[in-house]
C-alpha positions in Angstrom: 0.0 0.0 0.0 1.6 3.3 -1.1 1.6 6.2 1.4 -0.9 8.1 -0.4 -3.0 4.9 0.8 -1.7 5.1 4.3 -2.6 8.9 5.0 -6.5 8.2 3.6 -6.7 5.8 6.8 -5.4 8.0 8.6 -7.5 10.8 7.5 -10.8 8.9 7.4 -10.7 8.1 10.5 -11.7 12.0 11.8 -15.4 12.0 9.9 -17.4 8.9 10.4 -21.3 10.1 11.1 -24.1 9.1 10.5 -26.0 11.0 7.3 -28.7 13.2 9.2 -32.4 12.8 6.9 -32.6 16.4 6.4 -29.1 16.1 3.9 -30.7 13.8 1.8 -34.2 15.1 1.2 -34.2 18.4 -0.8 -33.0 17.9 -4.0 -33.6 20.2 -6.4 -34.7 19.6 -10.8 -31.8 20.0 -13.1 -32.6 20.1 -16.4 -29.9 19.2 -18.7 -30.6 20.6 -22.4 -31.2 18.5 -25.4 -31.1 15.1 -22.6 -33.9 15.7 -20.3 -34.2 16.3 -16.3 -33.2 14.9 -13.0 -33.1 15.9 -9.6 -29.7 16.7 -7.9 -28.3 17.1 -4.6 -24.8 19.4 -4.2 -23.5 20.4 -0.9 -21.1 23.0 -2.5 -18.0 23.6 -0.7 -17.1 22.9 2.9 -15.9 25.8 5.7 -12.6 24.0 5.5 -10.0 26.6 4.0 -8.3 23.2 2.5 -11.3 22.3 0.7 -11.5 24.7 -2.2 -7.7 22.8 -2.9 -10.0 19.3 -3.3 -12.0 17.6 -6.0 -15.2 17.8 -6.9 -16.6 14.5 -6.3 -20.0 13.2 -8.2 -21.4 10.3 -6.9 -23.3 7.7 -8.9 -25.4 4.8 -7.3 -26.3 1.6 -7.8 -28.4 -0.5 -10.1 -32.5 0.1 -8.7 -31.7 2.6 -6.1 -31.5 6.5 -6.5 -28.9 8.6 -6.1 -29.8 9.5 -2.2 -30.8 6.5 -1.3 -27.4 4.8 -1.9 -25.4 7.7 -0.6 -27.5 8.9 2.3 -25.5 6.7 5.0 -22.2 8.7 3.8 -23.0 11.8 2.7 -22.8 13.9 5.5 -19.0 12.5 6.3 -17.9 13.3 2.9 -19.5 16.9 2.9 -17.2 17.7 5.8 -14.3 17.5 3.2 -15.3 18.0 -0.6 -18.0 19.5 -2.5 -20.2 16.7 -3.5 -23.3 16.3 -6.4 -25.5 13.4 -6.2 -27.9 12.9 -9.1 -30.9 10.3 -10.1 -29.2 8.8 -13.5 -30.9 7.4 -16.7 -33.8 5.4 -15.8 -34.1 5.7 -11.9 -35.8 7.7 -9.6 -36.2 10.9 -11.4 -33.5 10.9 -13.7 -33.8 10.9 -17.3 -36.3 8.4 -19.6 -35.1 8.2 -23.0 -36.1 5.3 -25.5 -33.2 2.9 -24.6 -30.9 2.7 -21.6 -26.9 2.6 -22.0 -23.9 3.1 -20.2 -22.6 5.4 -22.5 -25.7 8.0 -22.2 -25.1 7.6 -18.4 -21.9 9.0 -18.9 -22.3 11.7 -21.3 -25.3 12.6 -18.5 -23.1 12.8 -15.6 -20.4 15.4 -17.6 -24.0 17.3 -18.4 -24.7 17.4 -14.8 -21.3 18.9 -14.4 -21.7 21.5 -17.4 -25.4 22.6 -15.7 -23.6 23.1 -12.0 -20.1 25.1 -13.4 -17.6 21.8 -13.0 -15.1 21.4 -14.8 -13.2 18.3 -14.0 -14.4 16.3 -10.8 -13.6 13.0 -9.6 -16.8 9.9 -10.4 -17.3 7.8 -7.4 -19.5 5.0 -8.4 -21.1 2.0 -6.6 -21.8 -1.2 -8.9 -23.3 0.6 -11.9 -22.3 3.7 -10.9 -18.5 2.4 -10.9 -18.8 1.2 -14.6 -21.1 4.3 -15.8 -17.5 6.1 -13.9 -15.4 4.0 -16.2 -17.0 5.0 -19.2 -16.9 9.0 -18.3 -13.1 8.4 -18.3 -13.4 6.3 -21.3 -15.5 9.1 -22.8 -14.5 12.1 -21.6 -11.0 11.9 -20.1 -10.1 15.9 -19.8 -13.2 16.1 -17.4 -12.2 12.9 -15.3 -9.2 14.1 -12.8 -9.3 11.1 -10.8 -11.6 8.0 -10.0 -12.8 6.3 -6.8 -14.6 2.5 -8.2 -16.7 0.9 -5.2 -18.0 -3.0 -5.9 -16.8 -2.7 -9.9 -15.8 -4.8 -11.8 -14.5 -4.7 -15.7 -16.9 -7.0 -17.2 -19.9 -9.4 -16.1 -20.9 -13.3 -16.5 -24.3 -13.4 -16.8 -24.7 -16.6 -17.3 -23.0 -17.5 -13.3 -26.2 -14.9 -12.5 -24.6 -12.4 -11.5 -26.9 -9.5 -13.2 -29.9 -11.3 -10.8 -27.6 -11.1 -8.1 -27.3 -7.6 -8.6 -30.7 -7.0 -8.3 -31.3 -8.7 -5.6 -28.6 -6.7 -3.6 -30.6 -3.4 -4.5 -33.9 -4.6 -3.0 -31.7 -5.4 0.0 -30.1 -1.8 -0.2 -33.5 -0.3 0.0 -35.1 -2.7 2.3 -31.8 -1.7 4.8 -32.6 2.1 4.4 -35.8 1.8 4.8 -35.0 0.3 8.3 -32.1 2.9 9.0 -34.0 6.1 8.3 -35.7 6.9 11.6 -39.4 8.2 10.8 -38.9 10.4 14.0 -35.6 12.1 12.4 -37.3 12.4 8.9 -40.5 14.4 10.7 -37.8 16.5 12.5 -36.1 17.3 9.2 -38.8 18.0 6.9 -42.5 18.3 8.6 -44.9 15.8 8.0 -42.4 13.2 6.5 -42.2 10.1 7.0 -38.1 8.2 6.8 -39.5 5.2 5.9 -41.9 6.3 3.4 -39.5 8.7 1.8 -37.1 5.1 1.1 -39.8 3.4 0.0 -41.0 6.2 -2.3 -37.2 6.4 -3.7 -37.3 2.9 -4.3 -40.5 2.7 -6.3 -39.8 5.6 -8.2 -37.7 3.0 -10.8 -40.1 0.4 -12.1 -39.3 -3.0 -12.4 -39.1 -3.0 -16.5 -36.8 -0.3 -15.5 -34.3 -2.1 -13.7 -34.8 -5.0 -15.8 -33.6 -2.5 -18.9 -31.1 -1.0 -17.3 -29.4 -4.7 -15.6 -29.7 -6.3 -19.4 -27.6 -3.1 -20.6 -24.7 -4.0 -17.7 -24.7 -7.6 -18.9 -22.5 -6.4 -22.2 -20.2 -4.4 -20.2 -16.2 -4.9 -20.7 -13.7 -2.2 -20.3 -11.0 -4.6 -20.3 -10.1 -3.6 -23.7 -9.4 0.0 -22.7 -9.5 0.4 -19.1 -5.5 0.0 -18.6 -5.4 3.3 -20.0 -7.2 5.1 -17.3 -3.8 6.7 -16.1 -5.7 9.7 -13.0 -4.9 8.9 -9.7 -7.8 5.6 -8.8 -9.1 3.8 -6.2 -10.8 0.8 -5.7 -13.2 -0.2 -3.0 -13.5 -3.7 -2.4 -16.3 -5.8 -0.1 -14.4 -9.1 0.5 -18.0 -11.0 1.0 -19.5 -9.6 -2.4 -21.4 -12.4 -4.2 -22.8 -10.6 -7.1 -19.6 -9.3 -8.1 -16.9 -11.5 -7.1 -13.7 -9.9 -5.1 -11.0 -12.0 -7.1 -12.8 -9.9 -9.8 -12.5 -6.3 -8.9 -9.1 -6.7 -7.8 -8.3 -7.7 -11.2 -9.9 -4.2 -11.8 -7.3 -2.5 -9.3 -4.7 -4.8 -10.6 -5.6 -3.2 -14.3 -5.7 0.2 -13.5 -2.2 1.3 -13.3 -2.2 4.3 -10.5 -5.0 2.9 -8.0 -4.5 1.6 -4.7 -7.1 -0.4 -3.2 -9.5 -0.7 0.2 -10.9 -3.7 1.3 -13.3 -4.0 4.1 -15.5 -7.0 5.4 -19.1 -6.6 3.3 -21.2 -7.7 0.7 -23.0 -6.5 -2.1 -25.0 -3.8 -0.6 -22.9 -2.7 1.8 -23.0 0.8 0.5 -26.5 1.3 2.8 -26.4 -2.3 4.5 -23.0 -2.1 6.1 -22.0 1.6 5.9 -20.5 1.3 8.9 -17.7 -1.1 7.3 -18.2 0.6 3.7 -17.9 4.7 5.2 -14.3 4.4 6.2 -12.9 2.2 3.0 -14.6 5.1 1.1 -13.6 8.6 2.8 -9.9 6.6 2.6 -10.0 6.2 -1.3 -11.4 9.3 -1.9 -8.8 11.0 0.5 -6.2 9.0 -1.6 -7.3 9.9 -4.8 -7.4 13.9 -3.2 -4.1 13.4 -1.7 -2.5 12.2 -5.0 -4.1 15.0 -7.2 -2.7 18.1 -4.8 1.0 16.4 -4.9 0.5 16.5 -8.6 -0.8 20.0 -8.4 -3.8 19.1 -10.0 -5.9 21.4 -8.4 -9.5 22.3 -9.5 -10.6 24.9 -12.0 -12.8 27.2 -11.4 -16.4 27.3 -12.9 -16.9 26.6 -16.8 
């Protein structure tokens, strides 16, 4: 482990809370012209004085979930030290409905987001689909990627081992462990007259099942192997050692490919990012202080608005 990998330990250590409701529930409708709309959460920059020297980071969720749903548990801890956009993506929640669904129109959507909101390059930090529709933004649109953070990823699938069912079976376990986790007495403190619980289950149904069928029949053609040894920005690579939709022998051959990541294991499965946050939070806030870490000793810091 390199020692860019050693101080993210160290410095995720310092911001491990618990996402408060009221964080998650006001997004706000962002439409993106010539694509269509979505709704979008950005915390804009942190007091920190050191922050405005950081990354931008856009997080993309997970196959059947929205983009609050899968990042509500760790939100609030990465907010303390970046400026941070969530967003519904293609097909779920409120995000965009076009005719078909691909990977590649999830990533042309997320540099839109960034064009809308003044960002010029950021850092993707994905989770399952959200770590391949990340590969392809690099793939894509590499002058806007500065750096990458890949959570449960892998670079291609086996469908026929299941492992696209497996994947959706992990996302009704995301939302069924959210739905637990968001108090109803925090939610009605947060926003009046609303309910955690029904708020997760209203995220959840807001993607219907043909939906997530679509979408998980698009992910069963993915392979970046061809290409992704090329992604050179400063990486990292979340791994859940227990993950049975996406084997971990497989996304370390992801790290392994990428040549300037380092990699975080933790004990989790699948749907860690909500089930197991508590495991999951500090594996992430260490990559994505890595990845921060490696991109101010290279002087890459960010530009200002578009």
């Amino acid at each position: 482990m390199s020692r860019f990998a050693d101080a993210g330990w160290r410095t995720a250590g310092r911001f491990l809370k618990i996402a408060p409701v009221d964080g998650i529930l006001e997004t706000e409708h962002l439409e993106l012209p010539g694509r269509g709309s979505t709704v979008y959460l950005d915390t804009g920059l942190p007091p920190a004085p050191e922050a405005a020297a950081r990354p931008t980071l856009i997080l993309l969720h997970a196959l059947a979930t929205t983009g609050p749903l899968c990042w509500y548990p760790s939100l609030e801890a990465l907010s303390q030290r970046y400026r941070v956009v969530v967003f519904d993506q293609r097909w779920h929640g409120r995000g965009i409905r076009s005719a078909h669904f691909r990977l590649e129109d999830c990533a042309d959507d997320v540099v839109a987001v960034a064009d809308a909101l003044g960002i010029e390059r950021f850092v993707p930090v994905g989770y399952s689909m959200g770590s391949l529709v990340a590969q392809h933004v690099w793939h894509r649109h590499p002058e806007r990627v500065a750096g990458a953070v890949l959570a449960a990823g892998t670079m291609y699938f086996r469908p026929e081992r299941g492992e696209i069912r497996a994947l959706r079976v992990a996302a009704d376990r995301i939302y069924r462990r959210a739905a637990q986790r968001i108090a109803p007495v925090e939610a009605a403190e947060a926003v009046s007259g609303v309910d955690g619980r029904a708020w997760a289950l209203g995220q959840f149904r807001s993607t219907s099942n043909a939906e997530v069928a679509g979408a998980a029949a698009s992910l069963s053609s993915f392979d970046s192997s061809p290409w992704i040894s090329g992604m050179a920005v400063p990486t990292s690579v979340v791994i859940p050692s227990k993950d049975r939709a996406i084997p971990a022998a497989r996304q370390r051959a992801l790290a392994r490919a990428l040549p300037n990541s380092t990699t975080y294991e933790f004990v989790g499965g699948h749907a860690s990012v909500v089930m197991n946050a508590e495991a999951f939070r500090p594996a992430l806030l260490a990559a994505c202080a890595s990845v921060a870490t490696r991109l101010i000793s290279l002087g890459q810091q960010p530009r200002g608005p578009r």
